[in-house]
C-alpha positions in Angstrom: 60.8 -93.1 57.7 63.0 -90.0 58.3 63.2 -87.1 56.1 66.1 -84.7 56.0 63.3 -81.7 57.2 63.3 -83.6 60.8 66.9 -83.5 62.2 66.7 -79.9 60.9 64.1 -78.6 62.9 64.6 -80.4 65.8 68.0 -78.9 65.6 66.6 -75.5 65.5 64.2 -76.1 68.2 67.4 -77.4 70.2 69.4 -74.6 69.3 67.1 -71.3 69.6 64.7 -72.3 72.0 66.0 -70.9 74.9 66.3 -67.6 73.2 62.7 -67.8 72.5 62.2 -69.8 69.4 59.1 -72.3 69.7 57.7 -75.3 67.1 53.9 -75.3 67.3 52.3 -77.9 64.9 49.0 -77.8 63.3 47.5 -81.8 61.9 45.6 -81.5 58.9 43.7 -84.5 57.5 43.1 -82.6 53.9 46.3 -83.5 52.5 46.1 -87.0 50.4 44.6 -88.2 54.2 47.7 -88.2 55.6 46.5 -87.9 58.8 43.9 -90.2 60.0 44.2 -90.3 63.7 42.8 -88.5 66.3 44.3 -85.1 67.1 45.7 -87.3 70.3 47.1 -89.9 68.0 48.4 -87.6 65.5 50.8 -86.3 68.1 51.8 -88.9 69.4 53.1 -90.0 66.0 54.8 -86.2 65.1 56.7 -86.6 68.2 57.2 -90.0 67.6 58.3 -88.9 63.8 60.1 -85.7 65.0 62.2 -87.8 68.0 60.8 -85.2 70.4 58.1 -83.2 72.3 56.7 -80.0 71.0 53.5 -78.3 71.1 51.0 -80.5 68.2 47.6 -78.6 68.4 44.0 -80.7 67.7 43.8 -80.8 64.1 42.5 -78.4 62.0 41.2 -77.4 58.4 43.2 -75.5 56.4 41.5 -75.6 53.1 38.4 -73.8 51.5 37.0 -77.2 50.0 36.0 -79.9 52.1 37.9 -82.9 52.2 37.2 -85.9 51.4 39.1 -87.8 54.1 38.3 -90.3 56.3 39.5 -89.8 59.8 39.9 -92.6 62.9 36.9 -93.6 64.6 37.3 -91.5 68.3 35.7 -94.6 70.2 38.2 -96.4 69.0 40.8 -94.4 70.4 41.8 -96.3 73.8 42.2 -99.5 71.8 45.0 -97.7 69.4 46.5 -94.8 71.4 49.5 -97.0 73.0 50.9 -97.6 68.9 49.8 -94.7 66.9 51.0 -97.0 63.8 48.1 -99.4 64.7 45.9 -96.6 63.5 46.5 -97.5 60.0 44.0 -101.0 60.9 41.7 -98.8 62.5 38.2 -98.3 61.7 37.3 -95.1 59.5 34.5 -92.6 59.6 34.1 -89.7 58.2 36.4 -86.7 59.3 35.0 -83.9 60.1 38.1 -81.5 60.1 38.1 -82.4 56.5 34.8 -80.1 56.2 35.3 -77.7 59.0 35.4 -74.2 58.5 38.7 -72.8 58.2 40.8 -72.6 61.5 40.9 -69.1 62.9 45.1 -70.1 63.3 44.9 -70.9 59.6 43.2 -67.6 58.7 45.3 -65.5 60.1 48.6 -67.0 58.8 47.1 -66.6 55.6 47.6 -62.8 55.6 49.5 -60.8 53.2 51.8 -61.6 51.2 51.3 -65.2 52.5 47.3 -65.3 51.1 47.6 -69.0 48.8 46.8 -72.1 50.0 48.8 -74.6 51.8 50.3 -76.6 48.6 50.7 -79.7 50.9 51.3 -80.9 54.6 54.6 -79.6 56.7 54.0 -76.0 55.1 56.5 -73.8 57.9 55.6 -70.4 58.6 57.8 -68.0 61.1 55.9 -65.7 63.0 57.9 -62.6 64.7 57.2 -62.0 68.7 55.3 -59.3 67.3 52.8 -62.1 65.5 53.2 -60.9 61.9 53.5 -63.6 59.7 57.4 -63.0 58.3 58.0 -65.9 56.3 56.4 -69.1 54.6 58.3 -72.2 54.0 57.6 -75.2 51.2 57.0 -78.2 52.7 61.0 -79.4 51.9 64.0 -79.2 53.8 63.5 -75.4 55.6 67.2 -75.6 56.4 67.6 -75.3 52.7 65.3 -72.5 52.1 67.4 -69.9 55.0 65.1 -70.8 57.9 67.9 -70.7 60.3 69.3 -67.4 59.1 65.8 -66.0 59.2 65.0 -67.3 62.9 68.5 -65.8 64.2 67.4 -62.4 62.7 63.7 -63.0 64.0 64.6 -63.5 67.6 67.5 -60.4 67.2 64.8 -58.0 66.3 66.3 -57.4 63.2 64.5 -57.3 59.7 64.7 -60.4 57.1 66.6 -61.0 54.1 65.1 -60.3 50.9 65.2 -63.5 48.9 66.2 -64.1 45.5 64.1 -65.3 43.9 
């Protein structure tokens, strides 16, 4: 299933990467258990999902309450990782990035002003080439929201927008 959020970051990727601009993704299985599969399977499918290759980290937690989630069984991983979709049959245990302690990547794009949670899965943030946290997206369409605006003034060195709010 595509979602209008894809074409529009793998257009960004396509369009400011040279200049410096890089997608790094983060799994998470504490969001409704969205994300089952091994950090290997999981990205497998966001490339799969996203039509192309970018950095997808192991997964993380990214919540202060564990999760109850159940996560892909690793031993079963050579039997599934040709068909990520196949994971959905898989057998389940217990996920233990569900109950992990917070990432260390999660804490720190947690700072000021973006402190809340993570309301749901495919939360953006942009980071400056600096590593201050500039700007936190909603999980909808980033296009929408001035993402591409903000990364052209990110990678120029020159400060963001205020929004209105």
């Amino acid at each position: 299933m595509q979602n209008a959020n894809y074409p529009g970051l793998r257009s960004l990727y396509n369009k400011y990467h040279d200049q410096g601009f890089e997608l790094v993704a983060f799994p998470a299985n504490q969001f409704g258990c969205q994300a089952p599969g091994t950090s290997e399977q999981e990205r497998a499918y966001a490339w799969r999902k996203f039509g192309f290759e970018f950095p997808v980290m192991d997964k993380i937690a990214v919540k202060d309450k564990p999760g109850r989630c159940k996560g892909i069984d690793p031993k079963s991983y050579e039997e599934f990782k040709d068909d990520p979709d196949a994971m959905l049959t898989a057998p389940l245990i217990d996920d233990v990035t569900s109950s992990s302690p917070i990432a260390p990547v999660y804490s720190f794009l947690k700072q000021a002003p973006f402190d809340g949670e993570i309301p749901w899965n495919y939360t953006k943030f942009l980071v400056g080439r600096d590593g201050r946290v500039l700007r936190r997206y909603s999980p909808a369409d980033p296009l929408e929201q001035g993402m591409e605006d903000d990364v052209k003034r990110a990678l120029a060195g020159e400060p963001l927008k205020k929004r209105a709010f």
